[in-house]
N, C-alpha and C positions, 0 to 999 in steps of 0.2 A: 792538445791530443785529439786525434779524431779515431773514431769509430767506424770510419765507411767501408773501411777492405778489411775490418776484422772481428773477427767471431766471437763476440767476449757477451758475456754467458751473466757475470756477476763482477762486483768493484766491491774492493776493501779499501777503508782508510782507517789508519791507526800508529802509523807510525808516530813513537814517544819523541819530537825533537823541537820539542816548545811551539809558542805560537808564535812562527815566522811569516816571514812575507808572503812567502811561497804561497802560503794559504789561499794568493788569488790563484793560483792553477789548479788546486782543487776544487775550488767553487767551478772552474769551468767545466774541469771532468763531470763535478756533481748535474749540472745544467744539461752537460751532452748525453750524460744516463739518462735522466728526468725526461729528456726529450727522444731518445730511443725506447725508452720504457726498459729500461735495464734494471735488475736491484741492485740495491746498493748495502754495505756492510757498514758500520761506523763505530769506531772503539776511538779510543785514546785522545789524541789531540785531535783527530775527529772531531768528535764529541765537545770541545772547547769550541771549536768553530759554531758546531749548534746552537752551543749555550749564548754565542755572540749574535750569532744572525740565524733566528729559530725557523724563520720564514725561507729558507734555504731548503728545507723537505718540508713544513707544513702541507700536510694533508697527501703526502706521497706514500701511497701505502707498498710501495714495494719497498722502503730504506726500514733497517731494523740497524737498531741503536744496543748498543753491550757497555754501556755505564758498570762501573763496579759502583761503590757505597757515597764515595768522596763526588763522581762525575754523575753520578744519580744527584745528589744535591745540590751540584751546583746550576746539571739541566732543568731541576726542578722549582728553583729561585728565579731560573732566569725565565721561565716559561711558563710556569702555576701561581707562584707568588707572584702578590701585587708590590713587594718590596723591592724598590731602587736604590741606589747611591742616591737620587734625587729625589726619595720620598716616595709615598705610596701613589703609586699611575696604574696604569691599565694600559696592558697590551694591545694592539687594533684586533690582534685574531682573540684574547682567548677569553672565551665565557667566565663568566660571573662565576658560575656554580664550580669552574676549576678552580678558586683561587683558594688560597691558604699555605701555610708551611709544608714541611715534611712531617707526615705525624708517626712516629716513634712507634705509635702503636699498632698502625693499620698500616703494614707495607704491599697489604694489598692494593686495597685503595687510590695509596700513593704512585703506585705502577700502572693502575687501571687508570689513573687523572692525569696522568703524562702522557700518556700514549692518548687520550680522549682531547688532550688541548694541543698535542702536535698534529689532529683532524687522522686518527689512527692508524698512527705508525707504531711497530710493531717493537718497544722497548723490554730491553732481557738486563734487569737487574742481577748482577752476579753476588754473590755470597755463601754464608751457609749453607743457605737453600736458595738454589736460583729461582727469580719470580718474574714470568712472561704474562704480556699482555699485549692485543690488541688492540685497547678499548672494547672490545665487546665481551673478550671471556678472561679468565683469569687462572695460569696454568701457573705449578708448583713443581720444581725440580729438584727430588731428594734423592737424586740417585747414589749411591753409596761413594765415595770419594776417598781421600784420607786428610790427614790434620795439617799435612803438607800441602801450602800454594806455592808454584813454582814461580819464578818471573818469566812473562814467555807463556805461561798457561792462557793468557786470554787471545793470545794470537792463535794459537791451536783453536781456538773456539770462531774464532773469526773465520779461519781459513776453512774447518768444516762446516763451519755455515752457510758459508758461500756454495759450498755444493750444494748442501742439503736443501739449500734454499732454490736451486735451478732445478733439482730434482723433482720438488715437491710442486712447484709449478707447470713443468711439464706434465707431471700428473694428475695435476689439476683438484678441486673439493671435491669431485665422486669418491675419490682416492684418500680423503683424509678426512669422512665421515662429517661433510660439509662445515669443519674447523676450518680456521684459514690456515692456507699452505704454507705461509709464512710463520705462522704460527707453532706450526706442526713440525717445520724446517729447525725452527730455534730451541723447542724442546728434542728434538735429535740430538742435535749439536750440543744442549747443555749436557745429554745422558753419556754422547758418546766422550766429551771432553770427564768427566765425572768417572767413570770406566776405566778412561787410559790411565788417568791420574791413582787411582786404586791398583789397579796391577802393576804400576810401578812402582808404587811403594811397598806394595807388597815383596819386591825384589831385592828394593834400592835402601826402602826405607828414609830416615832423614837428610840421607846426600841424593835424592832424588832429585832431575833436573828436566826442562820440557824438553830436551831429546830422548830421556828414559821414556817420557809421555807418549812419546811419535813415534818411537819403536813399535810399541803397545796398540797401533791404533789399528793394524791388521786383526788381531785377534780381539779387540774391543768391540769393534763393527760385527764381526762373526757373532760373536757370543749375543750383542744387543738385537740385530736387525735378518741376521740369516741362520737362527737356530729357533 
């Protein structure tokens, strides 16, 4: 894929279709961002790719990673824990002071040592409460939602981050009270995904689906960012 006659702004990866071959044309596109300084979005089998080969975005602070609970554990096995299939090693990039399990009890922590041992890149744990980091700050996402996850809801979150993510860089830290714009991008995205999700179900209820989500996204935005 080349970049040179076209105007592309932000890259998403997440398509769910196992870990195939294909996976090397990804790494290329990933390579041709890195080297354009593009950001990059990373969900799904994405995120598998990561957990194979971490050195793939180490230390590229424009890619922002959207792990749910299961791809949170396993990026954090394969990149914080000193545990292999072959026994306890040590990674060439990541510090000492990153290593250990997932701890149960501190998911902040957890989120703040993933993102500090992928050299801070910008990891958005999705859940209950979505939990973004940096490596340097530590943001909490309780925006009102409902009990309903749709399948398809983290792609809505993918796709608006990707804006929000081009936005917030063109505007640059003056504009985001010198948090990182990346930062600042991925808590948008978790309020405004969080938002859609609640007035749809407020409509749909339990047959809520992420097209009721996408309908909603006109008046989500209104209500969070231009009222």
């Amino acid at each position: 894929m080349s970049f040179e006659k076209t105007c592309v702004h932000t890259i998403g990866r997440g398509s769910r279709r196992g870990a195939q071959p294909g996976f090397l044309s990804w790494q290329g596109i990933l390579e041709a961002s890195k080297a354009r300084d593009i950001p990059v979005v990373i969900d799904a089998d994405g995120l598998w790719l990561v957990a194979q080969q971490p050195a793939l975005i180490q230390g590229y602070r424009k890619a922002v990673l959207t792990p749910n609970h299961m791809e949170f554990s396993r990026l954090h096995d394969a990149v914080v824990s000193e545990w292999t299939p072959k026994g306890w090693t040590r990674a060439p990039f990541v510090l000492k002071r990153f290593r250990g399990p997932v701890d149960s009890d501190d998911h902040h922590g957890s989120v703040l040592r993933l993102s500090q041992a992928l050299g801070n890149v910008t990891v958005v744990q999705k859940g209950e409460r979505d939990i973004l980091s940096d490596g340097q700050q530590v943001l909490v996402c309780s925006q009102e939602g409902s009990s309903r996850r749709c399948g398809g809801q983290g792609d809505l979150l993918s796709g608006s981050l990707g804006v929000l993510v081009h936005w917030a860089l063109l505007a640059g830290p003056e504009k985001t009270n010198g948090s990182s714009p990346l930062l600042v991008a991925a808590f948008g995205a978790c309020s405004l995904t969080r938002q859609c999700n609640h007035q749809a179900f407020q409509k749909h209820g339990r047959s809520t689906t992420t097209s009721d989500m996408i309908a909603e996204v006109g008046t989500a935005f209104s209500k969070l960012f231009e009222t």
